[in-house]
Backbone as XML, in Angstrom:
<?xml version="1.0"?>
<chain id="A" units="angstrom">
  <residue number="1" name="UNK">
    <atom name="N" x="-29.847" y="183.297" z="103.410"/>
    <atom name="CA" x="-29.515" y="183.935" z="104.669"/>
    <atom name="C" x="-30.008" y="183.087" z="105.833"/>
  </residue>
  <residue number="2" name="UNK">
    <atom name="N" x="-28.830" y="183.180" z="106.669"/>
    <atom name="CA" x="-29.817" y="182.220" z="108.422"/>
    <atom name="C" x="-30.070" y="183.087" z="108.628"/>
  </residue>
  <residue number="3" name="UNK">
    <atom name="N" x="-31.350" y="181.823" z="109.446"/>
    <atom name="CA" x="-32.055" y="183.212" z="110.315"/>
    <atom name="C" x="-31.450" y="183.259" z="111.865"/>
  </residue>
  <residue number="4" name="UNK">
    <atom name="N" x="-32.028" y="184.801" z="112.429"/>
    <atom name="CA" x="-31.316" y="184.719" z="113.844"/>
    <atom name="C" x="-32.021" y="183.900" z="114.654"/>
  </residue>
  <residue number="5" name="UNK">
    <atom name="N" x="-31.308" y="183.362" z="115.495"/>
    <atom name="CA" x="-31.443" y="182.811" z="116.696"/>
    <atom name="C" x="-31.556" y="184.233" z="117.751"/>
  </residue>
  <residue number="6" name="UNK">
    <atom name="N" x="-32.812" y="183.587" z="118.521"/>
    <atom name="CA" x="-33.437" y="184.155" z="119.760"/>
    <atom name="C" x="-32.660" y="183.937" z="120.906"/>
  </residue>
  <residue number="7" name="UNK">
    <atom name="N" x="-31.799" y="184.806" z="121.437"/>
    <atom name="CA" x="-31.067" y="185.328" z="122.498"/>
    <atom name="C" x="-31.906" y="184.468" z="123.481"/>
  </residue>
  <residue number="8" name="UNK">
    <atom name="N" x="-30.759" y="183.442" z="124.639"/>
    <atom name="CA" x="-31.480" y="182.837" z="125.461"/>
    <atom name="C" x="-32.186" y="183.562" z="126.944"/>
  </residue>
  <residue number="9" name="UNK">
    <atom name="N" x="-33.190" y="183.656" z="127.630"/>
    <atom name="CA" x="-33.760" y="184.208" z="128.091"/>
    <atom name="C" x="-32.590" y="184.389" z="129.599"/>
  </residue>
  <residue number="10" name="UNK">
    <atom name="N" x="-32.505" y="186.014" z="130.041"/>
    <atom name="CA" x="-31.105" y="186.307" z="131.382"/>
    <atom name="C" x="-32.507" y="186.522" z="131.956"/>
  </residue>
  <residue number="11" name="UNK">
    <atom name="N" x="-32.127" y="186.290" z="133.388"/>
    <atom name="CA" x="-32.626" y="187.453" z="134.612"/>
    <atom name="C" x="-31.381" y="188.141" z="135.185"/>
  </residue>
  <residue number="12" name="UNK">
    <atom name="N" x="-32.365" y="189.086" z="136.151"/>
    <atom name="CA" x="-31.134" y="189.974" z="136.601"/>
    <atom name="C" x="-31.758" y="190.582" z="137.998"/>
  </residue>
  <residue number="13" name="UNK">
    <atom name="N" x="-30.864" y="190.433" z="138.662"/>
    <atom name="CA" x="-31.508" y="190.968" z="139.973"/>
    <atom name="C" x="-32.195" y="192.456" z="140.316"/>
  </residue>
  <residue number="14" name="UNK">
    <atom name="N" x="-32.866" y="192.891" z="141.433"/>
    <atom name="CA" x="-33.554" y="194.010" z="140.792"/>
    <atom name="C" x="-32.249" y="195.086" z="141.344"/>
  </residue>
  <residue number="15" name="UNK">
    <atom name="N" x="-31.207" y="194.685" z="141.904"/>
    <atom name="CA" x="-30.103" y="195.846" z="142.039"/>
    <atom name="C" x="-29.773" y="196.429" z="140.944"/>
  </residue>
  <residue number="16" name="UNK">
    <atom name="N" x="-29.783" y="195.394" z="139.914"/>
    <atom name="CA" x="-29.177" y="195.431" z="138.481"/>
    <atom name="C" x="-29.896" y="196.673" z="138.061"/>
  </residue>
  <residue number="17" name="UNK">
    <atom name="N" x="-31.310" y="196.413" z="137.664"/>
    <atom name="CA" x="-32.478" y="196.612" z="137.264"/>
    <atom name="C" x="-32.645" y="198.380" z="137.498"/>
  </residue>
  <residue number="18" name="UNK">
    <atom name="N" x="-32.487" y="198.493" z="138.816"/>
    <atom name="CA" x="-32.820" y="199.902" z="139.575"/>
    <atom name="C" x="-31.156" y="201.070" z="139.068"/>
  </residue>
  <residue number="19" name="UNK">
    <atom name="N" x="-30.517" y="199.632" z="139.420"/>
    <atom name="CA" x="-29.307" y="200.570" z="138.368"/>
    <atom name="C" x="-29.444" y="201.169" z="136.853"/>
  </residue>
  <residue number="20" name="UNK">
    <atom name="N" x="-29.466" y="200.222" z="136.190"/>
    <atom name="CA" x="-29.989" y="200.630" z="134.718"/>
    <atom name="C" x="-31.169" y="201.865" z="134.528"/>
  </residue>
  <residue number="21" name="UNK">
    <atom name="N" x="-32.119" y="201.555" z="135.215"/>
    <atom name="CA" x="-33.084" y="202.180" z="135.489"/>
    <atom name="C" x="-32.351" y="203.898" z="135.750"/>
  </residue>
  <residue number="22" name="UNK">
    <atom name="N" x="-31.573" y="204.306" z="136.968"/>
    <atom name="CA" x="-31.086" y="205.342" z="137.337"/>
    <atom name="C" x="-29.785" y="206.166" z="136.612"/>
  </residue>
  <residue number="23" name="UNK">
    <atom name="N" x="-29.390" y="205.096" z="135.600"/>
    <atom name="CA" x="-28.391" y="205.488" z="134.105"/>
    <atom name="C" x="-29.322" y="206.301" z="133.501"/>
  </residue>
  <residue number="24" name="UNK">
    <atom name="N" x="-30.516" y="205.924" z="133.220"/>
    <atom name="CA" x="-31.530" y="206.342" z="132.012"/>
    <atom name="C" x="-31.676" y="207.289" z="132.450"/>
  </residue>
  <residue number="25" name="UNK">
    <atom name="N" x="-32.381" y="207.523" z="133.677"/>
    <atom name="CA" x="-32.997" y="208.785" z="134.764"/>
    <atom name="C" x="-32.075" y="209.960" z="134.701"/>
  </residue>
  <residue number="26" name="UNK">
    <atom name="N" x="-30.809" y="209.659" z="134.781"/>
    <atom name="CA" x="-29.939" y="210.895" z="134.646"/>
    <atom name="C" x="-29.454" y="211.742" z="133.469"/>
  </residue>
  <residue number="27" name="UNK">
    <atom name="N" x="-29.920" y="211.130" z="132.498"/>
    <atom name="CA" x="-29.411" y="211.881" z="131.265"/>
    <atom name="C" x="-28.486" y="212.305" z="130.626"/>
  </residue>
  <residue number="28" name="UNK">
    <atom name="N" x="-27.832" y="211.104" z="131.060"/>
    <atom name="CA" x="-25.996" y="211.209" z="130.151"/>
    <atom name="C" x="-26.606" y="210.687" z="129.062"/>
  </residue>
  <residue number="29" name="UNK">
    <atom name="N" x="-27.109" y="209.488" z="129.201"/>
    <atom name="CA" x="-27.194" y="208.744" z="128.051"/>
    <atom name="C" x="-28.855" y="208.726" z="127.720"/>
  </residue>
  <residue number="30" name="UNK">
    <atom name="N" x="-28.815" y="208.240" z="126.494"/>
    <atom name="CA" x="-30.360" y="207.691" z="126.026"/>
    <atom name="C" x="-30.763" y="206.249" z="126.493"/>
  </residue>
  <residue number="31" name="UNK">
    <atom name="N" x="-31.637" y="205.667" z="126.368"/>
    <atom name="CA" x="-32.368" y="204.454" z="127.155"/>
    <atom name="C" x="-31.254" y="203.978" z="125.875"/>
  </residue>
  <residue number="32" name="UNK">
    <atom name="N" x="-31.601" y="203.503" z="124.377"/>
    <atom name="CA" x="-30.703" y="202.887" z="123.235"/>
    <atom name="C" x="-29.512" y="202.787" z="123.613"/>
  </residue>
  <residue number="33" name="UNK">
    <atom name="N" x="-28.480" y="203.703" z="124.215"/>
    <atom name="CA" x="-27.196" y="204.045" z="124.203"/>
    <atom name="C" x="-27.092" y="203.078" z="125.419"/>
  </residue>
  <residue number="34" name="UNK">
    <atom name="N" x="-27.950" y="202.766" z="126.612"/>
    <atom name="CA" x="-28.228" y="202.234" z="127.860"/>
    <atom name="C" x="-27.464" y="200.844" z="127.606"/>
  </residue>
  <residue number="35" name="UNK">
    <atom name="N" x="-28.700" y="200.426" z="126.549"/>
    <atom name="CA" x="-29.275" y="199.294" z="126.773"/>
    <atom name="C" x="-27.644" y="198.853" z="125.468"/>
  </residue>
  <residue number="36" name="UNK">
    <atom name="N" x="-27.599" y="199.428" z="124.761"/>
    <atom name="CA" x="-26.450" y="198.707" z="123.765"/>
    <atom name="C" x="-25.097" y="198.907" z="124.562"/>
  </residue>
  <residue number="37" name="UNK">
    <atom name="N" x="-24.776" y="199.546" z="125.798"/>
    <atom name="CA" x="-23.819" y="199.247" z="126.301"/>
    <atom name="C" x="-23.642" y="198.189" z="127.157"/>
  </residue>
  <residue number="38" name="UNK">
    <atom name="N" x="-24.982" y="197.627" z="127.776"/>
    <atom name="CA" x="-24.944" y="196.716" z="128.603"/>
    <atom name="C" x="-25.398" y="195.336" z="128.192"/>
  </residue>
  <residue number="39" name="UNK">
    <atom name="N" x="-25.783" y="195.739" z="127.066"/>
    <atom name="CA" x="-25.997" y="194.268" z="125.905"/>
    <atom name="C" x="-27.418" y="193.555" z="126.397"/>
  </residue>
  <residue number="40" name="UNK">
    <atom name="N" x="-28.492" y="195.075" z="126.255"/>
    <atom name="CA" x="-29.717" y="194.555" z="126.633"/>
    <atom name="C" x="-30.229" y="194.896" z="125.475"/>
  </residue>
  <residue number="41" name="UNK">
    <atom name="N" x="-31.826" y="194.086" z="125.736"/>
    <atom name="CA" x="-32.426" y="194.978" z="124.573"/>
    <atom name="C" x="-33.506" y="196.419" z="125.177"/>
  </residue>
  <residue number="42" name="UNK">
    <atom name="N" x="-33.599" y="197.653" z="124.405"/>
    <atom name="CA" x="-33.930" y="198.392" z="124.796"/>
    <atom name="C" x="-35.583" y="198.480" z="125.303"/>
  </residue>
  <residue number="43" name="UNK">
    <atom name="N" x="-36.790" y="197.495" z="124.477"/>
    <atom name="CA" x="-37.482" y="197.113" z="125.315"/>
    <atom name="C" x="-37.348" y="196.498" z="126.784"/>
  </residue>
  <residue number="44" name="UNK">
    <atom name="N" x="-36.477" y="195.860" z="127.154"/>
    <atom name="CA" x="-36.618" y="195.914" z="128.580"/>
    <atom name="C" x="-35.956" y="196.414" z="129.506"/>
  </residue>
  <residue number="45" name="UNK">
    <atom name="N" x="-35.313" y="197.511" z="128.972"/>
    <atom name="CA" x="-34.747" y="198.771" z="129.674"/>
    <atom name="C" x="-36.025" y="199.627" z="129.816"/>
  </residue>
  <residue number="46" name="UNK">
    <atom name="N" x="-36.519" y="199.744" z="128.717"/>
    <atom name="CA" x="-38.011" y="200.787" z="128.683"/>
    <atom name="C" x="-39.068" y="199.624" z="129.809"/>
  </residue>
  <residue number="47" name="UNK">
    <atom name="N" x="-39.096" y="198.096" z="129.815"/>
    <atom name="CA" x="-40.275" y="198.259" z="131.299"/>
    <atom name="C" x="-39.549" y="198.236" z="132.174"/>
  </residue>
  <residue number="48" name="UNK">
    <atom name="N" x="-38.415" y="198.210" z="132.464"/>
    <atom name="CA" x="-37.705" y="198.283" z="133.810"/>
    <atom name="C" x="-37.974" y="200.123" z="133.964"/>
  </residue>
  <residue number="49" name="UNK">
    <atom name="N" x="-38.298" y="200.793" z="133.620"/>
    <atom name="CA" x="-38.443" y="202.283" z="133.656"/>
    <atom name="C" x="-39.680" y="202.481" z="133.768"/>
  </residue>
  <residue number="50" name="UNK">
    <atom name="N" x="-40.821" y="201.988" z="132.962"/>
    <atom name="CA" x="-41.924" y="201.656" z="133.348"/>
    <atom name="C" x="-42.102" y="201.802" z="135.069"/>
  </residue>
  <residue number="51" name="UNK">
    <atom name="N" x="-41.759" y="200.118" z="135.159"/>
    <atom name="CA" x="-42.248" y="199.482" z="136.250"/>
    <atom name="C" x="-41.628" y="200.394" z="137.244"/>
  </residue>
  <residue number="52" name="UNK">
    <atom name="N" x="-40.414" y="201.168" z="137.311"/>
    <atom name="CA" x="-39.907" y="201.773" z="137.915"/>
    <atom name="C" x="-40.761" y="203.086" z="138.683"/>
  </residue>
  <residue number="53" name="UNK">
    <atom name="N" x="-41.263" y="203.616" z="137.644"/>
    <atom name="CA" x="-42.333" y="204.609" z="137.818"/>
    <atom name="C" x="-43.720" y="204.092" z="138.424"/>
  </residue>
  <residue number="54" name="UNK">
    <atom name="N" x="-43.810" y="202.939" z="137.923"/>
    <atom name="CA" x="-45.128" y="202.224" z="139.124"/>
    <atom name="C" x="-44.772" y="202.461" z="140.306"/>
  </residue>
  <residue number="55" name="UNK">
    <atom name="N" x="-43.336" y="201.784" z="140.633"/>
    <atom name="CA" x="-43.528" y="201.790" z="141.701"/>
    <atom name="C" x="-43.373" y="202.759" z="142.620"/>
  </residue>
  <residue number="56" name="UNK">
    <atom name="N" x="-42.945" y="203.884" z="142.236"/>
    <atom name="CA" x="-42.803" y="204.922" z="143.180"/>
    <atom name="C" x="-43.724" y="205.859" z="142.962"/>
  </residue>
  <residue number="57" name="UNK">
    <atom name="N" x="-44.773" y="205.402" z="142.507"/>
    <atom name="CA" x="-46.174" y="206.007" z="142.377"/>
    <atom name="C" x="-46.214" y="207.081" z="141.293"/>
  </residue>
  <residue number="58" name="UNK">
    <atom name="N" x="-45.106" y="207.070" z="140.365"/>
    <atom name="CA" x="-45.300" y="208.555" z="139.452"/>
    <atom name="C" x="-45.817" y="207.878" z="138.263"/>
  </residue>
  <residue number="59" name="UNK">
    <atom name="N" x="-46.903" y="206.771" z="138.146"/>
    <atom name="CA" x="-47.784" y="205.995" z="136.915"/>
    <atom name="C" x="-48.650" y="204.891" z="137.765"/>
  </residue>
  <residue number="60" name="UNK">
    <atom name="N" x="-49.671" y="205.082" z="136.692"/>
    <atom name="CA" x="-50.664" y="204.414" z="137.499"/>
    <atom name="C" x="-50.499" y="202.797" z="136.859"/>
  </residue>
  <residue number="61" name="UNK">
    <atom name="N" x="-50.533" y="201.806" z="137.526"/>
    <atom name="CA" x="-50.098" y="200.201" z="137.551"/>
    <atom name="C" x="-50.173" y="199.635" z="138.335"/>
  </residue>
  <residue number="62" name="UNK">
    <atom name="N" x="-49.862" y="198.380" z="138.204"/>
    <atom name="CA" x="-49.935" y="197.488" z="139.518"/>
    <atom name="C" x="-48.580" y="197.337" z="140.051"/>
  </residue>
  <residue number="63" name="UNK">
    <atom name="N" x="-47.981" y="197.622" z="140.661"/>
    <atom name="CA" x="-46.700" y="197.160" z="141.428"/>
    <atom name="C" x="-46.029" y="196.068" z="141.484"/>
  </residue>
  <residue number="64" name="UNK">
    <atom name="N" x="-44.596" y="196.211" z="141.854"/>
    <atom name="CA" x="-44.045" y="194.981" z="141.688"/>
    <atom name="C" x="-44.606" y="193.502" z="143.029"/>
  </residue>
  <residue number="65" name="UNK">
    <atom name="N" x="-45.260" y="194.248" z="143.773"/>
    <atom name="CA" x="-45.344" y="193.371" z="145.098"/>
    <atom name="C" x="-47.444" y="193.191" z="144.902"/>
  </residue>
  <residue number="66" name="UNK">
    <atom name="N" x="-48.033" y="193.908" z="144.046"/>
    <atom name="CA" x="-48.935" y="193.698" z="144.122"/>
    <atom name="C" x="-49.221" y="192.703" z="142.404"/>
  </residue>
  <residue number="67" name="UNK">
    <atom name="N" x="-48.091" y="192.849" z="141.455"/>
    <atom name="CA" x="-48.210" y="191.759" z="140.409"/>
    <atom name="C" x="-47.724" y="190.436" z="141.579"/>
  </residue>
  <residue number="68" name="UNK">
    <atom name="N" x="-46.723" y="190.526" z="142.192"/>
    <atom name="CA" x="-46.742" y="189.461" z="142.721"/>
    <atom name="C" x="-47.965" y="188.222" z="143.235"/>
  </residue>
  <residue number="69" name="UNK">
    <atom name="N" x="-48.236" y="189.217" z="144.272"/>
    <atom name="CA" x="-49.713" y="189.081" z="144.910"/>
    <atom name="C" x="-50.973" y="188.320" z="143.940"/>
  </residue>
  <residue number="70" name="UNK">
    <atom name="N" x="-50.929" y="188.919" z="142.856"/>
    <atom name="CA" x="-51.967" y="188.918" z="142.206"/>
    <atom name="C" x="-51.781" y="187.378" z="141.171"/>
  </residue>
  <residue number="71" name="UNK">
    <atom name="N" x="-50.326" y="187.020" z="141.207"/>
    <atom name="CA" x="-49.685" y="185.868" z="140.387"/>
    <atom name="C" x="-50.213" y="184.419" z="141.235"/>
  </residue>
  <residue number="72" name="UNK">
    <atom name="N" x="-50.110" y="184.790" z="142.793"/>
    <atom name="CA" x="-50.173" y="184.130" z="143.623"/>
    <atom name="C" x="-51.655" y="183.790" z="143.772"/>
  </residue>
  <residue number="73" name="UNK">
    <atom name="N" x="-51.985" y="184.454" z="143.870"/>
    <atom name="CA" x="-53.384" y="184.183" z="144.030"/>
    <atom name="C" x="-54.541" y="183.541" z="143.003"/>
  </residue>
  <residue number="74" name="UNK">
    <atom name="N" x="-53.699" y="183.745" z="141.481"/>
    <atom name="CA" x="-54.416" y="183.266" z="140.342"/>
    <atom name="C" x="-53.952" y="181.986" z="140.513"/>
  </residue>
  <residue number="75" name="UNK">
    <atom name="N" x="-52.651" y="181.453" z="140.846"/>
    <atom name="CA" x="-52.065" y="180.369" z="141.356"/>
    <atom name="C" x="-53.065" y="179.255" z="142.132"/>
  </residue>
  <residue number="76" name="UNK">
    <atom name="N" x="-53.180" y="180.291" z="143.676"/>
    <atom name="CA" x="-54.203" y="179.103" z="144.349"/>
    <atom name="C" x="-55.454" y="179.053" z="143.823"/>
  </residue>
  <residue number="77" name="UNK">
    <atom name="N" x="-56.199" y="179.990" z="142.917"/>
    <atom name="CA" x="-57.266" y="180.342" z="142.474"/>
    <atom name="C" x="-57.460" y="178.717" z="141.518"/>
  </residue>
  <residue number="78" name="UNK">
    <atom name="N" x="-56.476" y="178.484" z="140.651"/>
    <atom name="CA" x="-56.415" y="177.591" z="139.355"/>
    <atom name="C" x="-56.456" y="176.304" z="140.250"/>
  </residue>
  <residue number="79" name="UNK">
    <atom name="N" x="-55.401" y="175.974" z="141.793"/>
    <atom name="CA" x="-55.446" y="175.093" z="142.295"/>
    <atom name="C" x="-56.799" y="174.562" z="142.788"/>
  </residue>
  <residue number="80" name="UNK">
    <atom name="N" x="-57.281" y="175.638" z="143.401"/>
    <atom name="CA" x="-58.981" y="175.234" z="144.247"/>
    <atom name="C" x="-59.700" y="174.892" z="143.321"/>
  </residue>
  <residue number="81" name="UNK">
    <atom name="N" x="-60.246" y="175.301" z="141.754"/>
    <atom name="CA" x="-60.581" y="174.703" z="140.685"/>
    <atom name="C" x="-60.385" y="173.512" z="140.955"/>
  </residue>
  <residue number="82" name="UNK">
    <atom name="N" x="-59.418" y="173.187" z="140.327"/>
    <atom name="CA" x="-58.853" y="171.732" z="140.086"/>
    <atom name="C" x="-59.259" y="170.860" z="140.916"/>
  </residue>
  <residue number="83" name="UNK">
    <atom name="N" x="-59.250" y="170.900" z="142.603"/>
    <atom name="CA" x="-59.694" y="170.159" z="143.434"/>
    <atom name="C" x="-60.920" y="170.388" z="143.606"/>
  </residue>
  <residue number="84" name="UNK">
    <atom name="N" x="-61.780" y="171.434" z="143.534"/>
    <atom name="CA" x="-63.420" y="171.186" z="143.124"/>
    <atom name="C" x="-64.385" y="170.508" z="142.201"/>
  </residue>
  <residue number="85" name="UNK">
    <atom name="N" x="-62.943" y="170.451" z="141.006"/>
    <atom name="CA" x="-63.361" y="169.182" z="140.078"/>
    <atom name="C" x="-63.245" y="167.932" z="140.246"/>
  </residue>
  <residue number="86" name="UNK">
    <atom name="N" x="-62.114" y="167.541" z="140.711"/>
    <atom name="CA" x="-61.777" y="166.449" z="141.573"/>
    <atom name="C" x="-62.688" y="166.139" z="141.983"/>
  </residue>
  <residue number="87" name="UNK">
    <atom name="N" x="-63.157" y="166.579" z="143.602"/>
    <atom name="CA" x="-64.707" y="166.210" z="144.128"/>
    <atom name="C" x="-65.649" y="166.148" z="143.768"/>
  </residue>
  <residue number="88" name="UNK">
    <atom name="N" x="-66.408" y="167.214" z="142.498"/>
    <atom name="CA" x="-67.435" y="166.547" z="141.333"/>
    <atom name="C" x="-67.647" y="165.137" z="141.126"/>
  </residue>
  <residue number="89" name="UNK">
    <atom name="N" x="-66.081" y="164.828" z="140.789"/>
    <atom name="CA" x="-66.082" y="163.585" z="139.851"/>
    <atom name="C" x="-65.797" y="162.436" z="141.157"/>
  </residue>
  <residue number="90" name="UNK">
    <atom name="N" x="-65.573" y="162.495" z="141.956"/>
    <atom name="CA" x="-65.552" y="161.959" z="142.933"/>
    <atom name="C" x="-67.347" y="161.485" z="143.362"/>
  </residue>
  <residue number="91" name="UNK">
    <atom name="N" x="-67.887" y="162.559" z="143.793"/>
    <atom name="CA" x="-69.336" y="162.938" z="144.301"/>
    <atom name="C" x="-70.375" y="162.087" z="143.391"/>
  </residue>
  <residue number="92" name="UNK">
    <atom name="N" x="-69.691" y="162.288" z="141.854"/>
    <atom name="CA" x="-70.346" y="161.421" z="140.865"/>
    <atom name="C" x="-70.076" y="159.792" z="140.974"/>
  </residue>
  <residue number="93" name="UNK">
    <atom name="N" x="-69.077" y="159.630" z="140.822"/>
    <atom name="CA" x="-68.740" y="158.383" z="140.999"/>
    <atom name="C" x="-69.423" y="157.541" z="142.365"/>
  </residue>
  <residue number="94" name="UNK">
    <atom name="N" x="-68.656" y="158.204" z="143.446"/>
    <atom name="CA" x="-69.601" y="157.573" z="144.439"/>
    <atom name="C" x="-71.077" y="157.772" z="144.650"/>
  </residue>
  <residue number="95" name="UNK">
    <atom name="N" x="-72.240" y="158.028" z="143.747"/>
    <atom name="CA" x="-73.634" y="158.365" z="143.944"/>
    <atom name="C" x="-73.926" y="157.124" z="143.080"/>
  </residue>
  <residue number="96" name="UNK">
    <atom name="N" x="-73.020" y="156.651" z="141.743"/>
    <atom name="CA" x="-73.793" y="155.553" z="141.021"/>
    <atom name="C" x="-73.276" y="154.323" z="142.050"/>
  </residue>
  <residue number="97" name="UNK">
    <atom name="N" x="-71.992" y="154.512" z="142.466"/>
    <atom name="CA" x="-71.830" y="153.507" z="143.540"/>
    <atom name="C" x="-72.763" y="152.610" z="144.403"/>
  </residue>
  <residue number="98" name="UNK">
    <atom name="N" x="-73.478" y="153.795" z="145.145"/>
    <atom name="CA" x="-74.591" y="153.616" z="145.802"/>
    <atom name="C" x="-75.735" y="153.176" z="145.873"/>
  </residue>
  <residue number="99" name="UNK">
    <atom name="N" x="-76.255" y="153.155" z="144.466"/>
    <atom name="CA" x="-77.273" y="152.887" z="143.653"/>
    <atom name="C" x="-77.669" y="151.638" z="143.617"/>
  </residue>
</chain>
C-alpha cells in the first residue's frame, strides 16, 4: 500500500474563516459535514471556532491581535539576544586586543 501524501499547506483569509466559522454556529450542519463540504479538515474548522470564541470573549485565550503581538515581540526579543551576543564577542575580542 502507498502511503498518503500530506495535503500541501492553504491559507485562507479570515473572511473565509469567520464564514465557516458562522456555518457551524448555525446548526444546519455539523462542524464534519462543514469541513467535508468545503474540503477542509475538521480540526481546523474546530480552531477556527475556537479562536472564534476567543475572540469575542466567550473563552478564555489569547486573541488573534494579542497572539500576534506576542509573535512579535518574541521576534525582537530573539533579535536583541543575538546582538547582545554579538557585542560579548566583540567586547572580548577587543580587550585581548588591547593587552
Amino acid at each position: 500500500m502507498g502511503k498518503k501524501r500530506p495535503r500541501p499547506r492553504r491559507s485562507f483569509t479570515p473572511e473565509f474563516k469567520a464564514e465557516i466559522v458562522e456555518l457551524c454556529r448555525r446548526g444546519d450542519r455539523s462542524v464534519g459535514q462543514v469541513a467535508k463540504d468545503f474540503d477542509l479538515t475538521e480540526t481546523a474548522v474546530r480552531l477556527w471556532i475556537s479562536q472564534a470564541e476567543v475572540d469575542a470573549g466567550e473563552r478564555d485565550g489569547l486573541t488573534r491581535s494579542e497572539r500576534e503581538e506576542l509573535a512579535a515581540l518574541r521576534r525582537e526579543n530573539r533579535r536583541l539576544r543575538e546582538d547582545v551576543e554579538v557585542l560579548k564577542r566583540a567586547t572580548a575580542f577587543f580587550a585581548k586586543e588591547t593587552r
